[in-house]
Structure formats: C-alpha cells, structure tokens
MARKE-449433 format. One record per residue: x, y, z of N, C-alpha, C in turn. Coordinates in steps of 0.05 Angstrom, whole numbers, plus 5000, padded with zeros to 4 digits. Layout:
! residues N
XYZXYZXYZ
...
This chain:
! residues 715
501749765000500050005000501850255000
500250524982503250674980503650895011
504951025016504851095039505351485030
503951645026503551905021506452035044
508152185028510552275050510552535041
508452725070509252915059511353205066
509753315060513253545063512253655093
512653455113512153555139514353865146
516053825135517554095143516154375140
514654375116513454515100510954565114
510054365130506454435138508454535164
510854465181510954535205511654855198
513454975186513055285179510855355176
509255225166506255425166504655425184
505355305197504055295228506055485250
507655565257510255695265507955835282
507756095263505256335271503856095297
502556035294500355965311501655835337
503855845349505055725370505456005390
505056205375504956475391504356425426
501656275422499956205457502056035467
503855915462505355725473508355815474
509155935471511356015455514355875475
513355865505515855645516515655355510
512455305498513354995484515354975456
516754775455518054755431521054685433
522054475428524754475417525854455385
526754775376526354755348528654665332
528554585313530754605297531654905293
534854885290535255205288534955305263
533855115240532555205211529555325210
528255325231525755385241525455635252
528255685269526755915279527256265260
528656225235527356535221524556535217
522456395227519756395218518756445247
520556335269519856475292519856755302
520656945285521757155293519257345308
517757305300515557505315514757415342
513957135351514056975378516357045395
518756965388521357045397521757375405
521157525391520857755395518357885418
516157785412513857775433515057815465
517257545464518057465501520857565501
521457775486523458005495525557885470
526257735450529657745440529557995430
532358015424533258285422535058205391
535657885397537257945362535357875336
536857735320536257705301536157345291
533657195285532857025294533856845271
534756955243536656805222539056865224
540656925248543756875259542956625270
540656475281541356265293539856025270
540456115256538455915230541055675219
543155795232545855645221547255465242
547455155248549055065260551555125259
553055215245555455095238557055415235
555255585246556055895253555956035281
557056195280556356265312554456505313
552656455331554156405360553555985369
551155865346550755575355553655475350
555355485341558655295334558955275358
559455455373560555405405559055195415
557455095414555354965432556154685421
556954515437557154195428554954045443
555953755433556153555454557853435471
557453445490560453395518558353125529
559852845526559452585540556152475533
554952485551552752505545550652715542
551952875551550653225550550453385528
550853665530551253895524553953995542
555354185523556754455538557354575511
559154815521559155045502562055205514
563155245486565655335491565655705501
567355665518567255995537569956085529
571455995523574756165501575156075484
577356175473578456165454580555925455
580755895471582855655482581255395488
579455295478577655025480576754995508
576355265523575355225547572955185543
572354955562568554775565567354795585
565355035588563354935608560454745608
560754545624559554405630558054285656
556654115654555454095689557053935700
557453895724558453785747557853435738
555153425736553653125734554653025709
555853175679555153065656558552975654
559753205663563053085677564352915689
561952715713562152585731563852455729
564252285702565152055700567952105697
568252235684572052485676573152495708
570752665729571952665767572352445766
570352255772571451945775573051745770
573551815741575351695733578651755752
578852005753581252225757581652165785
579652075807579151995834580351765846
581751815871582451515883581951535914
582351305922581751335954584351545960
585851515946588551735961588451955957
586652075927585952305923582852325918
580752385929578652385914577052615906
577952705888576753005868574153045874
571952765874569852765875569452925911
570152855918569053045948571153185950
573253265945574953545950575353685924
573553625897573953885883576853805867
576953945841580054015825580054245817
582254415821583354595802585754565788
586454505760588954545762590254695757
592554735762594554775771596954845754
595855005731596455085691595854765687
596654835658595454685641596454445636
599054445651600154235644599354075670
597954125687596453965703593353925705
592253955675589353895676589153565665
587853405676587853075679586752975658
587552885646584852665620583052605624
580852555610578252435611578752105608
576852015615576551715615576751675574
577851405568578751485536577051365523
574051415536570851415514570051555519
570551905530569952095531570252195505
568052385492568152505478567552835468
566952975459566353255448565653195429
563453335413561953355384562153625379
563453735365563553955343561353945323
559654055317556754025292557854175280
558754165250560554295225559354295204
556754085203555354045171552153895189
549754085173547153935183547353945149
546253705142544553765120542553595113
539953605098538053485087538553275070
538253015070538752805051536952575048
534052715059532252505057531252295025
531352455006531552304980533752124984
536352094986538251964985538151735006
536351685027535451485043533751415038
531951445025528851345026528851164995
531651234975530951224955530650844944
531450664956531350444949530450264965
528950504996526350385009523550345004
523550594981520450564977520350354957
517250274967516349944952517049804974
519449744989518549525006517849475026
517949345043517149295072519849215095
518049235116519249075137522149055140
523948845139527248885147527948955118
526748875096527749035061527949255073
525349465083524949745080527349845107
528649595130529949755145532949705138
533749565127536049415111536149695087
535149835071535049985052535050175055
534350425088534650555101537550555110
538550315133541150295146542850295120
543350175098544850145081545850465064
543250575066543850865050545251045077
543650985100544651165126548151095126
548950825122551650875123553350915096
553150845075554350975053554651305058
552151465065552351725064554651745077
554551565108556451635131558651605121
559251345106562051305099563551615085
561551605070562551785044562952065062
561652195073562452415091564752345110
565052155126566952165131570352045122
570852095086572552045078574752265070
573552425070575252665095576252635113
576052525129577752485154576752635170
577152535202577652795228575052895235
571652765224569952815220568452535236
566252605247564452355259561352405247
560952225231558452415217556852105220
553452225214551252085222548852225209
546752045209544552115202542452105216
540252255222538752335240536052305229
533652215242531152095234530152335241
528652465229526652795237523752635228
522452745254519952705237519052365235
520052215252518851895238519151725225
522251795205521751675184521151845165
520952095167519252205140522152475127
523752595142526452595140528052645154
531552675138533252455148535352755143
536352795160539052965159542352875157
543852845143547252805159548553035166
549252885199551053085213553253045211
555153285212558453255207559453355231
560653265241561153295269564753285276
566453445280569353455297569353305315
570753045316570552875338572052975361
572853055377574853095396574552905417
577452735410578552555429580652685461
581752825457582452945490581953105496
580353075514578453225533579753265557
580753505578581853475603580653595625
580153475644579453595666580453895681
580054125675580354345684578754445708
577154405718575854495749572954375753
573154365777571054195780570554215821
568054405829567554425853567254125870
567854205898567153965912563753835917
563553585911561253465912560053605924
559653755947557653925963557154105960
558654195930557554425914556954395895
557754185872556654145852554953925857
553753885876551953685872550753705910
551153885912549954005933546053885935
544953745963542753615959542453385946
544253225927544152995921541952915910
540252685915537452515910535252675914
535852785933534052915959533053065937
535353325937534153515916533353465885
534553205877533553185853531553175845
530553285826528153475798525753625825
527853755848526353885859527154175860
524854405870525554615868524454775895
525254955912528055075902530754885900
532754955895535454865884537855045900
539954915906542055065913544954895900
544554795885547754715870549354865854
551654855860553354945841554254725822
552354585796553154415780553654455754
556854505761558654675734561254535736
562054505721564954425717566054575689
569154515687569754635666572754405658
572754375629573954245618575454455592
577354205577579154375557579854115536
579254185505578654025490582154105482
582953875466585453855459585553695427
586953885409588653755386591353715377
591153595359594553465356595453865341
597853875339600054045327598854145304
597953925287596854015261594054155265
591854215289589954275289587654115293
588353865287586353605284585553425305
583653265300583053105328584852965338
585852845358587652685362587552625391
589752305393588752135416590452335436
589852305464591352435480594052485491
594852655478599052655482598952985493
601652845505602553105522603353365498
603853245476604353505451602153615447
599653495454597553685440596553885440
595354035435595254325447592554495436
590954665459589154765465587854805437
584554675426582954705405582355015402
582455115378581655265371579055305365
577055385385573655335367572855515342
570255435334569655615314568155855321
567655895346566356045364566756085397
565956145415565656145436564256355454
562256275469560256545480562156605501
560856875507561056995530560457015551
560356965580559157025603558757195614
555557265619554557455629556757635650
556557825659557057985681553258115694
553058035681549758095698547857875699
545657805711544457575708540757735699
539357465710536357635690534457605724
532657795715529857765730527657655712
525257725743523457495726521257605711
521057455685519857605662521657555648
524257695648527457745630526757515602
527857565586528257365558530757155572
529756875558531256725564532356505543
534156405532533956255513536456035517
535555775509537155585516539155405492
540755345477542255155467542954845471
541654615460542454465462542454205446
542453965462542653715445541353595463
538453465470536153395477536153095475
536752935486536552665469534452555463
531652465473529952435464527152515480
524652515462522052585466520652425446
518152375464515952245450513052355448
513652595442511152745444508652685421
509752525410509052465375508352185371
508252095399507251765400504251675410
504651475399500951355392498951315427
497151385421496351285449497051065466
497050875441497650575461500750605472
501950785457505550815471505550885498
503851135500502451315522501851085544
499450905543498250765554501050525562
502150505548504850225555506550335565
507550525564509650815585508850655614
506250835621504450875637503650635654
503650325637502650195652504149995655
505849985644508449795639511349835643
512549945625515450105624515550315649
515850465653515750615675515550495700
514250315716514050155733516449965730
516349835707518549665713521449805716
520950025697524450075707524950205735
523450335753523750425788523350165797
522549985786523149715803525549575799
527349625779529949465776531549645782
531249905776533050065781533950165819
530550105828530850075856532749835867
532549615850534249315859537249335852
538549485832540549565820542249735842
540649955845542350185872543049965894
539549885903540849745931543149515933
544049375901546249265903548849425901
548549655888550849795890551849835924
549549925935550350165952551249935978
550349615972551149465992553749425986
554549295958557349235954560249515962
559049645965560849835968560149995996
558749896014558249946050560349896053
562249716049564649696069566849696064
566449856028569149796015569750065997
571250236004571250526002572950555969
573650285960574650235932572450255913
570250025926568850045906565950265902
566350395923564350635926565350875909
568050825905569951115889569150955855
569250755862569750655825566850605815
565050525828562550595817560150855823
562251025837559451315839559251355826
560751465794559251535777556551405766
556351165765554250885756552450915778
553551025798551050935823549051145817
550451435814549451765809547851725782
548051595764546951595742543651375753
545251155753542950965767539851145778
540851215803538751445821538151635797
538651785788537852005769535051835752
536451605738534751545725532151445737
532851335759530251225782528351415776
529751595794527551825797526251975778
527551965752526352065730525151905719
525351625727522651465723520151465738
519951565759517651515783517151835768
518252055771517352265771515552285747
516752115721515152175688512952015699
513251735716510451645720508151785734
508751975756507252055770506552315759
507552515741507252715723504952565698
505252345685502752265665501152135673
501151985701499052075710497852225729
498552535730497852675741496352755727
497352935705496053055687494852825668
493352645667491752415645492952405628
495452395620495852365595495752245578
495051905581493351815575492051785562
489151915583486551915576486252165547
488752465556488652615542489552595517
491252425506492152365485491152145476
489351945485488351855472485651935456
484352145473481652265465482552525444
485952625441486752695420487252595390
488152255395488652115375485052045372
483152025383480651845370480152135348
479952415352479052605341481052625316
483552535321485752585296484552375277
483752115287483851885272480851965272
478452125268475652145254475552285237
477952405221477752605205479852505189
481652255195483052115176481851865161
483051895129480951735114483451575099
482151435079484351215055486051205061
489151225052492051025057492451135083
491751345089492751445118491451265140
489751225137487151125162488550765152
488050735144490050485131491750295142
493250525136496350555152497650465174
495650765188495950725219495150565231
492650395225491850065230494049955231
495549955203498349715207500549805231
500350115232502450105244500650075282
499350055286498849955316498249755312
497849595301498749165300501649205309
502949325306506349375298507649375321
506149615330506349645358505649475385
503949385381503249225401504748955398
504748885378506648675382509948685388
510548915391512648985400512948985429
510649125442509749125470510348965488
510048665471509248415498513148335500
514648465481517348415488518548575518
517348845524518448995531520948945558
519448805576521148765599523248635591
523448455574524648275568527348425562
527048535541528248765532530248965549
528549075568529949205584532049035604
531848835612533448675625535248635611
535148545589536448435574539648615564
538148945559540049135553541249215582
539949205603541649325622543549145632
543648825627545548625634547548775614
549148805586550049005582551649305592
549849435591550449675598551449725624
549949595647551049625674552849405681
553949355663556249165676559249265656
560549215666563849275661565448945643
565248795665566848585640564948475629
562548325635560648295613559548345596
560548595592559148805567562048735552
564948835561566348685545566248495528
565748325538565548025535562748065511
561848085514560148085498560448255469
562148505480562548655463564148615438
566248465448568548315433567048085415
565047985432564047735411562847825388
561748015395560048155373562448315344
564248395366565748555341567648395333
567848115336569347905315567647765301
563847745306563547745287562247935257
562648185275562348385241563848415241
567248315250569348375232569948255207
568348055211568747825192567247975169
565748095161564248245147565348515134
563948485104566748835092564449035115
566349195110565749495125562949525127
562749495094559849675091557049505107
557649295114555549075122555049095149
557349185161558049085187554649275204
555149125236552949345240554249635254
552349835253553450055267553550015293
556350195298558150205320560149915320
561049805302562249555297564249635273
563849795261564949915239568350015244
569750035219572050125227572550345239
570950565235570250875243570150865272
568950575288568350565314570750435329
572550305319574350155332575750405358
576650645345577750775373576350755404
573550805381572050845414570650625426
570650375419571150085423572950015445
575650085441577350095453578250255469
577150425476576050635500575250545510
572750495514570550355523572650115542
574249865532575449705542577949795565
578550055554580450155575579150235587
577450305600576150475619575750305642
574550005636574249855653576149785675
578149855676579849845703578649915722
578450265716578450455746574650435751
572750185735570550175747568649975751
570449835756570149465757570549375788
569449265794569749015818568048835821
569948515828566948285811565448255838
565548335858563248265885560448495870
562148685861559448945852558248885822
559448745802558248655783556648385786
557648295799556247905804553348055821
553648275840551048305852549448435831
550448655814548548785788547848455778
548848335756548348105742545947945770
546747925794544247755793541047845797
541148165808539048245795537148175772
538748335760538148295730537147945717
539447875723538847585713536647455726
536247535753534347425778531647505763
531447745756528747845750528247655716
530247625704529347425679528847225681
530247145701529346825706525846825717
524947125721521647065734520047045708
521147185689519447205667517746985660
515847015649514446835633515246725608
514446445605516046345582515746565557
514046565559513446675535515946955520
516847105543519247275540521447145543
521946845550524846715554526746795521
529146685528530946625505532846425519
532546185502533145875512535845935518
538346035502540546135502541146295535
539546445541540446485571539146365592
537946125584537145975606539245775607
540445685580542345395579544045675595
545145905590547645895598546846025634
545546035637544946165681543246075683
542245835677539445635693537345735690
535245635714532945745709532145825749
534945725757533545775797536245985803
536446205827537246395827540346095841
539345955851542445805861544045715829
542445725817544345505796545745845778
544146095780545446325771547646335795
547946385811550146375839552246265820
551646025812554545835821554745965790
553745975771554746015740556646315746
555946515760557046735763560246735776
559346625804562146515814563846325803
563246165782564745975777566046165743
564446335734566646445713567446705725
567046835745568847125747571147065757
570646745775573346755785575746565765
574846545741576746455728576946635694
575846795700576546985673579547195679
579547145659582247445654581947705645
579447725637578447975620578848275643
577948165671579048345694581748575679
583248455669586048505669586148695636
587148945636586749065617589048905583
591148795596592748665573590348465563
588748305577587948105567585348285548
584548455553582548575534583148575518
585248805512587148865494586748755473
588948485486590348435463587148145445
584848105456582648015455581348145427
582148455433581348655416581748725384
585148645398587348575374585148345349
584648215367584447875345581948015335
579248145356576548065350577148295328
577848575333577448715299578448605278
579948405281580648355258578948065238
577048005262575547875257576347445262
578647575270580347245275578347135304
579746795313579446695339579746785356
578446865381579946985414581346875428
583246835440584346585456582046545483
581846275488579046185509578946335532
577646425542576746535562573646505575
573446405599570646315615567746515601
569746765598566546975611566047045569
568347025562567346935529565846755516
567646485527565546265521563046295530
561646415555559246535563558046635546
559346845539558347005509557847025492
558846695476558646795453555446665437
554346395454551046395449549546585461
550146795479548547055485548347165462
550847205446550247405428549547315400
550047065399548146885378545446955383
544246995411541246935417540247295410
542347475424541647715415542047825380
543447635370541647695338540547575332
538447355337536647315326534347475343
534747605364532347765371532948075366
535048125351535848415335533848335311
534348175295533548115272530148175266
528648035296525748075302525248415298
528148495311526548815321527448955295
529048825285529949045259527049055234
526148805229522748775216521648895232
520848905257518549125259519249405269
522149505264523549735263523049845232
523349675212522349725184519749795175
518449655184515649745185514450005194
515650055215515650305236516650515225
518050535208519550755194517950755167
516550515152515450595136513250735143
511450635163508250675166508050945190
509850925202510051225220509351535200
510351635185509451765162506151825172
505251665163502551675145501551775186
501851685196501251825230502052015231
504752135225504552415233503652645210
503552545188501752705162498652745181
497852495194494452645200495152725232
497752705247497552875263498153155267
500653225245499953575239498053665222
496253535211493353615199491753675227
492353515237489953525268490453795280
493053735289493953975305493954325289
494354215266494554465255491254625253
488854445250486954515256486154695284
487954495310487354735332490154945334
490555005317493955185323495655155343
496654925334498254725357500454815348
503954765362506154835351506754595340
508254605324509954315308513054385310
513754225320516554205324517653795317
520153725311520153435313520753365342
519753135349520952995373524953025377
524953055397528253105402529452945396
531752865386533652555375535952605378
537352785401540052855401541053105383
540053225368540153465356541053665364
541653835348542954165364539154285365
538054415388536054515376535454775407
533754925401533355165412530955205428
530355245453528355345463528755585478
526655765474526355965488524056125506
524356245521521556405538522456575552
522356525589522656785601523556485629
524956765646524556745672522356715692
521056545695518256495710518356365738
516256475747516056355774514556035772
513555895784512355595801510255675817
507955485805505255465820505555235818
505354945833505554765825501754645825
501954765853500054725863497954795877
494954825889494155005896495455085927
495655445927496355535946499655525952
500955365933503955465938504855505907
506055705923508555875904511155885912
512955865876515955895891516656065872
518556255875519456445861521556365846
522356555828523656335809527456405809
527756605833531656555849531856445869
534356285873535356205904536856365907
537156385925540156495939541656295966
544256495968545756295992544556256013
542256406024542156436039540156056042
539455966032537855726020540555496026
542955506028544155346029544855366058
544855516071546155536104543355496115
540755526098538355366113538555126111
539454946090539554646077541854526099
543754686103546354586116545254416147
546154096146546453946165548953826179
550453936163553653776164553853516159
552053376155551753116144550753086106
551952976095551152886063548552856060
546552976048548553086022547653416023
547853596049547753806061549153846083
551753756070554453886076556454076066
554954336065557154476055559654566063
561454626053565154586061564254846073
566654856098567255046104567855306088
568755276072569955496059567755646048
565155526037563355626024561655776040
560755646074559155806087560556026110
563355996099565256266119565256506095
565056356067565456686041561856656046
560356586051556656706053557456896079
557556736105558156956123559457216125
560757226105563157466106561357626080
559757556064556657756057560057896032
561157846015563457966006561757905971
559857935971558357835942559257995916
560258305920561158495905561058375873
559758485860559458585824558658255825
556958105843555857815831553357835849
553157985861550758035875548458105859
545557995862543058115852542658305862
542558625842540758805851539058845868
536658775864534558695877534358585903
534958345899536258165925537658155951
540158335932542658495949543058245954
543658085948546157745960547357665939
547157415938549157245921546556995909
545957065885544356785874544956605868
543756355876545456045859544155955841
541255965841540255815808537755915811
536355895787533756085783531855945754
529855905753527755825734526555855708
526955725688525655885665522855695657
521855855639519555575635521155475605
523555495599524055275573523354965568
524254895546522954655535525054475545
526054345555529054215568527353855569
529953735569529553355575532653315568
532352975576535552925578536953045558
539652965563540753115540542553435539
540053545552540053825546541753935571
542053715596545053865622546953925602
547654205618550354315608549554485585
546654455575546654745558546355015567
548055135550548355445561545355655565
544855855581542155945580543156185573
542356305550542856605537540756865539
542557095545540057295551539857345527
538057585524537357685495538857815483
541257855495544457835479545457625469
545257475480546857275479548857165487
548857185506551057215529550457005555
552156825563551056595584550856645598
547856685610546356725636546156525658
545656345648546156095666546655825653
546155615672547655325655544955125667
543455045649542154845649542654565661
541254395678541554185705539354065712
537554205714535653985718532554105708
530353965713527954075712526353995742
524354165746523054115763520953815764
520053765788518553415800516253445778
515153655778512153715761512653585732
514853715720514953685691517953505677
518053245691519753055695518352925668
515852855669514652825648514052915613
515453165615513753255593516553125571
517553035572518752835553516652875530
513952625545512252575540509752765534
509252905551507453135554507953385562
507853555551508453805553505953975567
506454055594504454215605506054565616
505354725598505654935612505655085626
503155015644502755135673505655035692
507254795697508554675707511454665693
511354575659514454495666516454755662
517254715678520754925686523154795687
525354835677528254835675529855065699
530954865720533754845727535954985718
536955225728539055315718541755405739
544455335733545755495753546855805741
546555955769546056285756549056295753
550356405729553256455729554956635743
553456795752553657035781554856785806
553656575800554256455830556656225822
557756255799560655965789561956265791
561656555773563556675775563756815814
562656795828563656845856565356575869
564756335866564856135870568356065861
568356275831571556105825573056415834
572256635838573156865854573456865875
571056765895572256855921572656575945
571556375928571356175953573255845946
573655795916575355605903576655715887
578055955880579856175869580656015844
580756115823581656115795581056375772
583156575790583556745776584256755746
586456505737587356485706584656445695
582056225703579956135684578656405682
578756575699575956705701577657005686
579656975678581757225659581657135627
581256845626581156715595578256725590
575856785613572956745607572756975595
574657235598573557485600572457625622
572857505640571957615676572957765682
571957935699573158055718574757835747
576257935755577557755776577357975802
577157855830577758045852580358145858
C-alpha cells in the first residue's frame, strides 16, 4: 500500500505563527526559527532570529556535545563549560581513595596539570547539518519490513561512509519527523578532553537525590573542561604535545544575570521525546515500562550501595554508575507520577480518536498497520529492558560480549557490518575496554548481574530466550554458582587480556578461550536473532509512522498547535522567560535562590554538607559585582519555563544578547514528564546562575587564570 510522504517540514512552517499562545513549548530545529521571529520577539529577544538559523556558525558552533550532554565553549582556548553531573565520569575516573576529586573538588594547577578524561569520553563539534532524505528513502520505497529497514541502514551508512572520507569528521544521520526525513551530521570528533575544574561534591551536587528534579535548588553544578588537538589542528588521541582546540566560536559570560519576566533562551542537544507517539505508547509508558524500570532500578542501587558499604574502593569506582542509576530512578517515578497526574493518557488518547475521525484512505489504513506493529512489540518489553541493562550496567560482561559481537562483524566488509562495529568505531571500542579498570569490581558486578538475571529468570515463558537459560539456569542457586564459577576464572578483569582480545576480535580472527567469552558467545548468537525480530518491525515502523504524523499535523494544525520534531539528540533551541512555580494550589515558589537557601539546607551531614569554605565566604556577605540588585546577596540558580529533557545538562542559557546567563541541570518534579507531555502551567528548567560559578571561582575556590581567559573580571 503506497504510503503518502509529505513535506512535513513545509506544513510545520506554516503552522510556526500559531505557536504564539505557547511560545515556551517547543524544541526547534535552528532552521525553524527565522519563521519564529515574531513569537521570539513577543517574550523580549533582542537579536536576530536567522543568525541562529545556522549550526555550523556562531554564536550555535560554540555549543557541542560533551559525554552525554551538552556544553559550550567559553574561550578561545577550548575552554568547556559543562555540568558537574555530565562530567562525573572524567571526576571519577581522575579519583582515588588517596585523592578523591569527587568530594574535594579540582583545580588545576596550569595546564600542564589538567587530567584526562576517561578514553570514551568525547566532544561533538556540529560542522555540517544537511537534508538527505531522498538519498535514504530512495531504494526503500516499495518495500517492507527488514527490506524497508535494511535499505534505510544501508543508504544511512554509505552517506556516513562517504562524509566521513575526509577524515577527522564523525558524521551520522538523523531520523526527523518518523521516518519522513533524514538529515547527515558532520561532526569534529574530539578525542582529548581534560579535566580543568571541577567544585567539591557539596557544591556541585549539593542536595544529592534529595534535591533531585526538585525546586527550590541550591547547586553549584558546573564544571569546566579543555578540549585538545594534535600540532596540526586535528582530532587526536591524548598526548602530552597536544595543544589547546581552537573553536569556531565561543560565548561569552554574562556579568549580569536576569529577573523574572527577562528573555531567556537555551542551546542544546536533547536526546529524546515522544511527544508524537500513539496512544497505546502513552498507555504502555504508563502501565508497563515506567514501573518496571523504578523497580529494577530500585534493585540495582540497593546492590550497589551494599557492595560498596564496606569497601571505600568500590564506592569511588562505581559513583559515577550509582549517580546515574538514582537519576534515572527518579526520572522514572517522577515521568510516572507527572502522566499520570496530568491524564495523559486519557488526554492523548481522546486526542488521537479525534485525529483518527477525520482521517480517511492510505492514511487511516496505515495507521491500523502500524498499531498491530506496535503492540506486538509491547509484549517484548521487559524482556528487553533486562536484557539491555545486563550490558550496559556491567563492566566485564559488556566486554565480553562486546568483543563477541565485534569478531563477528569483523568478519564482514565494512559496509555490512552493524553500526558501531564499523572501522570508524574501533577507537571508541577500545576506549570503552580501557576504561574498565578504574570501574570494575566482581563482588559489585556478580550483585548487578544477579538482579538482572534474577528478574529474567521470573519472566514468563513466553519472554524467555533458551540461550540464557542453557547458559544461568532457570533457579537463582544455579545463577550463583554460573556467576562465581566464571568471574573467578576469567582474565578479562585485566586490561592486557582485553587488549590484546581486541587485537584478534577487529580483525575478525579466533579469541584465545576465556570463561566469561565462552559465556558469550551463544548470548550474542541469541541477541541476533532477537535484533533481527526488532529490525522487521523497526522497518515497518519507519515505513508506516509517516502516514501518522501526516494526519497528526493536519489535526493539530486545525487547533493551532506548535509543530516541532520529537528530540533525537540534535542541536535545537528553546526559548521564553524567567518564571515563577505554582505547582499547586496555594503554593508558590519564586523563580531565584540564593545562599542564603544553602546555610538553611546545611546539616553537616551528606548530602547538606557544605565545606567550610563556602559558608565562611556567605558569612563574610563579600558578594561584590555578583550580587542581585534586587536581592542584594549572592544567587545560585533560578527558573525558566524552557522546553529542556535529557540531554540538554550543560546547555548554556542566553540572555537576549546572547550572552550565558546560566547553565542548564535539571527540571522541576512537576514536569519530569513532559518528555512525553508538555504542560505549561508546570514544566520549568533548572538553571545554575553564572553570578554564583563566577563568585564561586573568585572568592571561595579561586581561579583567577579561568575567570581572565572567560573574560571576567577577577577580585
């Protein structure tokens, strides 16, 4: 059946105008907003709304991707500001019981003492967006299923190849829209990244759990880093010859901060939203996914946080994993308790019955096939999630696994192989394998793994895969003894034995035997033939998605809804104002903190322990040229109503100069959710006020050189 693809870009500009009533909803592409110019202008900008129509110009060049985040270059000298949290892993890494950065903070000490990043740390430079949806779609249309996703991936990586045969370039293609089009990004890889400053845990992460996605806020969660190239200018692995990146831009930092009302505008790289998904997605979030992950993720911490009660090694080598862990908890309970606070639901489903009464022939069609599609995707789900987090949250098993996999697409030419298996990926492959030293220990992985594995073994047959039952049983004793009987005889522990593992698997040769391999390698037999399942109804999904969102900006455009695409890691723009918090009836919160909020919070116990040093410079009231007007003190973070979700820590917040006002961190408990749903009465963004990093590296953790290369004033 044919599937109508239309020029959604085209209906979303003509809808632009009509987002006026909304105008803090939206994360746009920055090709969108010269059509914004009158909205934007409405809530105070002051520039000019086709200077930012250009990635790959400034003032957006400055703005990367840093690890999993956002940051944005503040000199000329590859200086990176970034958050405290999106850095974590760089402190941690850098951390030992004999020195630990993570609770006493780094400055260094010039430059020839700023520390390396862990060596799968990365930076993204955006150098090239461009449009190439003809050139992917073109030997999909007509077919179906794994043809139609096989014929997609195949064009997605030729483009890639071919862009990056240039060199020194990390390029990719980007799904806008569903399936309906397809961008390639060209991206400056930067491989050395160095740790340049970084407050002590009780300031950059001041409140901990407690405070997390709550408001008010008192953290200082900022760090600052320094990107590094080889002699010739170019990316390169980390050597002591390399020397300070030259960006193609870099903002400025405020010397004043905003009030409330003030214009506010944010920069970033968003990773994902599903604002654009079917009711039954809505309804499986809601009644399924979401639940299950605060229930594993609840089982996950409490093995961390036991294995490392008594062992001050392995509490240093897994906080970063633990801090991530909790984050995500809570941003799972919070999205659950936010959709269903607000029905979202009920509300988007009684949105889709009205979209789908006014849709007729291939469209109405369509979308039939594509919720068969869906639902049968559904009854995988837990399965799924177990399945990937045995993976991800583990250190040598993900190895192990990882190696099996990349000896066998080595065996395969280039072009076949799957992505992230590719020759383009081998550096950061091998990153990835070095890293595992400083964040491994098998008492703390054997307790992750039996979680995980514990909870699969409950499953119902029907989600089994025979392959991980032959290889960890089917009773939690017979997983025991399979666990203990290969950690304690693998070698993979040991970074030579990776290595040189690594050596053989890219090249697609034999591994020499090892316990926790031989483990692995019918796992990953079993995980492609259930890749293979998802790749057919991944095909499908990319064909038949289309024809859903063709009658959902028809819908919306009928009530003058905004159109923007769902987030996918993108450079993209939101903007509004400084606002205050009603959450609820009868309370209000205004939308600054000040210090004075942190010597109320202060218990001397974690995680409202602030250092001495911080509440002797509040006492001594010495705030001078970082002080609020208004206020007369010292502010630490303050509220906007922008469009923010993961991703987007560490993007810069710009006044209507353009100039960095504050640094993006979190969102508030209310609008944890709007991933999913976007409510404007509620959701607000987290910011730290730059008034309170520049007092912070002036008068109380001193770094007069950073704050002379920011363009600061110094005391």
């Amino acid at each position: 059946m044919p599937v109508r693809r239309p020029a959604v870009a085209a209906l979303a500009a003509g809808l632009l105008l009509s987002a006026i009533a909304h105008a803090d909803e939206g994360m746009w592409m920055p090709t969108q907003l010269p059509e914004l110019a009158k909205p934007m202008r409405a809530v105070g900008f002051r520039g000019d709304p086709r200077a930012l129509a250009d990635v790959t110009a400034p003032p957006l060049s400055a703005v990367v991707k840093v690890g999993g985040g956002t940051g944005a270059f503040v000199s000329g000298e590859g200086l990176l500001l970034t958050n405290h949290h999106v850095a974590y892993g760089v402190i941690q890494y850098n951390s030992t019981p004999g020195r630990d950065i993570i609770e006493g903070g780094f400055i260094a000490e010039g430059r020839g003492d700023e520390r390396p990043s862990n060596p799968d740390f990365r930076v993204l430079v955006t150098i090239g967006f461009d449009k190439v949806t003809d050139e992917v779609l073109e030997h999909a249309r007509g077919t179906t299923g794994r043809a139609y996703f096989d014929a997609v991936d195949a064009a997605s990586k030729r483009i890639v190849a071919e862009c990056e045969q240039a060199g020194n370039v990390r390029c990719s293609v980007a799904n806008m829209y569903y399936g309906t089009d397809f961008y390639r990004i060209t991206q400056l890889e930067l491989r050395d990244v160095r740790l340049v400053y970084a407050p002590p845990r009780a300031i950059g992460n001041y409140g901990d759990e407690i405070d997390n996605f709550m408001w008010p806020r008192h953290s200082g969660d900022f760090t600052l880093l320094r990107a590094y190239v080889g002699r010739d200018g170019k990316p390169a692995d980390y050597s002591a010859d390399n020397v300070p990146y030259q960006p193609p831009a870099h903002l400025q930092v405020a010397r004043e901060g905003l009030q409330a009302g003030d214009y506010a505008m944010l920069a970033g790289y968003p990773g994902t939203t599903f604002r654009h998904r079917t009711a039954a997605e809505f309804a499986h979030q809601v009644q399924a996914t979401l639940p299950q992950r605060v229930s594993v993720f609840d089982a996950l911490i409490d093995a961390l946080e036991a294995a490392g009660s008594a062992d001050a090694d392995v509490r240093t080598r897994y906080a970063s994993q633990l801090q991530s862990l909790k984050n995500n908890r809570k941003r799972a309970a919070g999205e659950l308790e936010g959709l269903q606070r607000s029905r979202a639901v009920d509300q988007r489903s009684a949105d889709e019955a009205a979209m789908l009464a006014r849709t007729t022939g291939d469209d109405l069609a369509t979308i039939t096939q594509l919720q068969a599609i869906l639902a049968d995707a559904a009854g995988q789900g837990e399965r799924d999630l177990l399945l990937g987090l045995v993976a991800s949250q583990t250190q040598l098993m993900r190895s192990a696994l990882l190696l099996e996999r990349l000896r066998i697409e080595s065996a395969k030419p280039d072009e076949m192989r799957e992505s992230g298996y590719q020759q383009r990926d081998q550096a950061l492959l091998e990153g990835v394998l070095k890293q595992v030293q400083r964040r491994y220990a098998p008492q703390a992985e054997k307790a992750l793994l039996t979680v995980l594995l514990g909870r699969y073994q409950q499953l119902p047959d029907a989600q089994r895969v025979p392959a991980f039952d032959a290889a960890f049983g089917r009773t939690p004793e017979a997983l025991e003894r399979v666990l203990d009987r290969v950690y304690a005889a693998t070698s993979l522990g040991e970074e030579p034995a990776r290595l040189s593992r690594f050596a053989a698997a890219r090249d697609g040769r034999p591994m020499a035997d090892d316990p926790l391999l031989a483990l692995a390698a019918p796992l990953v037999a079993a995980q492609l033939e259930l890749e293979d399942a998802r790749k057919t109804r991944d095909g499908e999904q990319l064909r038949l998605r289309p024809a859903y969102m063709h009658a959902l900006f028809d819908w919306r455009a009928s009530q003058g809804r905004a159109v923007y695409p769902d987030a996918n890691g993108t450079l993209r723009i939101s903007y509004g104002r400084v606002e205050a918090l009603s959450p609820r009836d009868a309370v209000a919160f205004s939308p600054v903190t000040t210090v004075a909020g942190i010597v109320e919070k202060h218990t001397g116990q974690a995680p409202f322990d602030a250092p001495a040093p911080l509440l002797e410079a509040i006492a001594a009231e010495d705030f001078a040229g970082n002080a609020d007007p208004a206020l007369r003190t010292q502010p630490v973070n303050f509220l906007t109503n922008l469009d923010t979700t993961g991703g987007n820590s560490g993007s810069p917040v710009l006044d209507a100069r353009g100039q960095v006002v504050g640094l993006n961190f979190d969102s508030n408990w209310e609008s944890v959710s709007a991933s999913w749903w976007f409510d404007p009465r509620t959701k607000r963004a987290i910011h730290v006020d730059m008034r309170y990093m520049r007092w912070l590296m002036g008068k109380v953790y001193p770094a007069p050189a950073l704050l002379e290369e920011m363009g600061l004033p110094t005391p």
